[in-house]
N, C-alpha and C positions, 0 to 999 in steps of 0.2 A: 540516517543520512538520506540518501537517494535510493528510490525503490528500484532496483535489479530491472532490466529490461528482460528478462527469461527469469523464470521460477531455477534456481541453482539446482533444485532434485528433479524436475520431469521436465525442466525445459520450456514449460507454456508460456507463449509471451504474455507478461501481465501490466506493466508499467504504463498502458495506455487506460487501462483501467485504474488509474492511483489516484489521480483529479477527479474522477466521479467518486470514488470512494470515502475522499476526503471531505469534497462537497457534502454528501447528506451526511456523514457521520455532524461536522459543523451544525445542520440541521437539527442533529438530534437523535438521530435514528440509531438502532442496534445494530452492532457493529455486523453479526450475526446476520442479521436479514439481510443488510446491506450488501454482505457476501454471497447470500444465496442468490438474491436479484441477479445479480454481475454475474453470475455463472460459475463461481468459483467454488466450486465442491471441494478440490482436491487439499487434505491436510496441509502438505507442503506450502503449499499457494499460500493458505488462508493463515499460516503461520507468519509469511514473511509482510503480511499487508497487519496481521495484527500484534507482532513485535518490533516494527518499525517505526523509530521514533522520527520526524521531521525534526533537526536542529538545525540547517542548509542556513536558516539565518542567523541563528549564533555564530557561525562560523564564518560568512560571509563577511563580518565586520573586521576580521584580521587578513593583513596580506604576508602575502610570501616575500 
């Protein structure tokens, strides 16, 4: 869905870093490097950038 503005385990904020992430991954790029570039060592972090699916637009097609 939406990437967490705070990492849920150490707290770091990450969600400003999600549209660059996306950007070059689109590109091509390893998901991995992409991660180190950004600065993103920490497991946690790198966990929730790399099990998060975007569906935002599946779901945007149905209303409440």
């Amino acid at each position: 869905m939406l990437i967490p503005v705070r990492c849920m385990t150490c707290g770091r904020p990450i969600s400003g870093l999600w549209e660059k992430y996306i950007e070059r991954m689109e590109k091509g790029e390893k998901p991995g490097k992409v991660l180190d570039d950004l600065g993103i060592t920490n497991y946690c972090c790198r966990a929730l950038f790399l099990t998060n699916k975007n569906i935002l637009n599946k779901i945007a097609k149905f209303r409440v």
